[in-house]
C-alpha positions as CSV (number, residue, x, y, z in Angstrom):
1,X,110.7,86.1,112.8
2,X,112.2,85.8,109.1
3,X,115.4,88.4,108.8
4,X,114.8,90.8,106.0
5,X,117.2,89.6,103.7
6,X,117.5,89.4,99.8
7,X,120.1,87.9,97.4
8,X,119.9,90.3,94.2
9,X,121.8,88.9,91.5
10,X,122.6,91.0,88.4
11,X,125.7,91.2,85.7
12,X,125.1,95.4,85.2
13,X,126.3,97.1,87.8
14,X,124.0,99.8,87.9
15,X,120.9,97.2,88.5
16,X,122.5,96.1,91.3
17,X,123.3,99.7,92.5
18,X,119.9,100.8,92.0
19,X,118.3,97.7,93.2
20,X,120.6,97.9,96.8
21,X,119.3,101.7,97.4
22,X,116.0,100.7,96.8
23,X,115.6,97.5,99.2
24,X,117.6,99.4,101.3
25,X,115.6,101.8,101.7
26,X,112.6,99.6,101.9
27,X,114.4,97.8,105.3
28,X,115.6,94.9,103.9
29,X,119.4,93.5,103.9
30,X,120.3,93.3,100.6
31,X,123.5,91.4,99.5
32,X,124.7,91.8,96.4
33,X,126.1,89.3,93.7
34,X,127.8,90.0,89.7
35,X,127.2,87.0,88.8
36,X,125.7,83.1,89.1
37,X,128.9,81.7,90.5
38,X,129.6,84.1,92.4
39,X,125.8,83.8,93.8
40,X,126.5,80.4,94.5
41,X,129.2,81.1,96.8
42,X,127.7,83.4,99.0
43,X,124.6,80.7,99.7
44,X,127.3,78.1,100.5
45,X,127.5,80.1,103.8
46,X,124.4,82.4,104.1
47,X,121.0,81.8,103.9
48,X,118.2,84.0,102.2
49,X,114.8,83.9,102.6
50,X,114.2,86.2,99.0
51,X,116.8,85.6,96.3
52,X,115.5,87.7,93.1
53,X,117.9,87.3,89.8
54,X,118.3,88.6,86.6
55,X,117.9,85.8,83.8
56,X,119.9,86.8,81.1
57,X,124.0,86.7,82.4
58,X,127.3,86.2,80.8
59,X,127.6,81.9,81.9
60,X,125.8,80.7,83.5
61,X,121.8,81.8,83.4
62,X,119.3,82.6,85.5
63,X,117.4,79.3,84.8
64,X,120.4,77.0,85.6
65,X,120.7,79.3,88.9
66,X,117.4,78.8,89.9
67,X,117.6,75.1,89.3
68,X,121.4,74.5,90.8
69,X,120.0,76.3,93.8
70,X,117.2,74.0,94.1
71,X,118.9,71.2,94.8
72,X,119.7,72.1,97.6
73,X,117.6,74.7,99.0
74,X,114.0,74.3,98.6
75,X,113.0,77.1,101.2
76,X,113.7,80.4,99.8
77,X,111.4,82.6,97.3
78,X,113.1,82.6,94.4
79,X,111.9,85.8,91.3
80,X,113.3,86.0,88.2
81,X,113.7,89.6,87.3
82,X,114.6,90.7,83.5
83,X,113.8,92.5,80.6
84,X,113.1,89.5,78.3
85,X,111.2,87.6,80.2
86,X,108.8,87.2,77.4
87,X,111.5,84.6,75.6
88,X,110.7,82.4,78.5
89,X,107.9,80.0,79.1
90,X,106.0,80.6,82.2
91,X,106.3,76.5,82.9
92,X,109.8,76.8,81.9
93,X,110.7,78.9,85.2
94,X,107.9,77.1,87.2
95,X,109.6,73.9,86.4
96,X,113.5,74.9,87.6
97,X,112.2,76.5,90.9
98,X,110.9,80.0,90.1
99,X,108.3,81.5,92.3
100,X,107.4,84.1,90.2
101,X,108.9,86.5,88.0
102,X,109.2,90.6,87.4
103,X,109.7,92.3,84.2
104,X,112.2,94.9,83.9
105,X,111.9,98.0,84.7
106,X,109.9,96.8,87.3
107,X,107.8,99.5,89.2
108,X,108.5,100.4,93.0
109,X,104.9,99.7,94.0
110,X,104.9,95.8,92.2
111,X,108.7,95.4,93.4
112,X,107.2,96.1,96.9
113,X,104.0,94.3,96.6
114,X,106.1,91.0,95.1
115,X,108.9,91.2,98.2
116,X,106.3,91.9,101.0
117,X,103.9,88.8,99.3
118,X,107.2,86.7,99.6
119,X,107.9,87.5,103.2
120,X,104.7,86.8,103.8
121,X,104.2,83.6,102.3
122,X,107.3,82.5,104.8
123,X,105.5,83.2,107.4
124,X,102.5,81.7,106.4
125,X,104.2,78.5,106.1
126,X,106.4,78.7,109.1
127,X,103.4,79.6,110.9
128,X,104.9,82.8,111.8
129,X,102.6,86.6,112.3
130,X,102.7,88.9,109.2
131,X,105.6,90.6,108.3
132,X,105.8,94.3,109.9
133,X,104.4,97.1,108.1
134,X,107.2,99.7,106.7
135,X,107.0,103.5,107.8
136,X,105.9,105.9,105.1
137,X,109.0,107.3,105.3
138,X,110.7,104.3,103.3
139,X,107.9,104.4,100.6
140,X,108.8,108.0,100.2
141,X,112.8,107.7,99.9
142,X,112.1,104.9,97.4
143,X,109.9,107.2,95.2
144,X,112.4,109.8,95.6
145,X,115.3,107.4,94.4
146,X,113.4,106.4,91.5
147,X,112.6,109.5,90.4
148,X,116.2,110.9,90.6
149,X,118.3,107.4,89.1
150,X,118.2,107.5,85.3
């Protein structure tokens, strides 16, 4: 089995806050970076099946990430998430290693329906069973932190 781990990489502070309560909450491990470089560090020594990151950072961006990343690791899902994704080209991102892409704010149900659909394509192609299904519970503690963070 896959471990239930994401990469979320993000320059505000509060997406990353928000983001880590809600995967959390969802079951995943979430590890958290502020930045590209700093990203890159942490997969020198950890693996991730789902990396998701924010396009639009302070150095370097989202794209070169994704493509630096690539080079090396052609095994993770990698999702660009951002609120101008519109100024990219859809074969822009295909082309440096995107696997899809989310548009901020991003709701809880297509935030859950893109993570699950990424576990699941791992296991697809490692010939693994289907990811297990989350308890209600989680659904409802993510609604509930969505409705309460601003």
């Amino acid at each position: 089995m896959i471990e239930r781990k994401i990469l979320f990489i993000d320059d505000e502070e509060t997406q990353r806050d928000v983001m880590q309560r809600i995967l959390r909450k969802m079951g995943y491990t979430v590890t958290l970076s502020a930045s590209s470089v700093e990203a890159l560090g942490v997969l020198k020594d950890e693996f991730f099946p789902l990396i998701i990151t924010d396009l639009n950072m302070d150095g370097m961006d989202g794209t070169i990430l994704c493509k630096t990343i690539r080079e090396t690791n052609t095994d993770s899902i990698i999702y660009a998430l951002s609120g101008f994704i519109e100024t990219y080209k859809t074969e822009t991102l295909e082309k440096v290693g995107f696997d899809g892409y989310l548009r901020k704010p991003v709701t809880i149900k297509m935030l859950k329906q893109a993570i699950e659909g990424a576990f699941d394509k791992l296991h697809r192609t490692l010939h693994l069973p289907p990811s297990p299904a989350k308890p209600r519970e989680a659904e409802q503690a993510v609604d509930f932190i969505v409705r309460v963070t601003p």
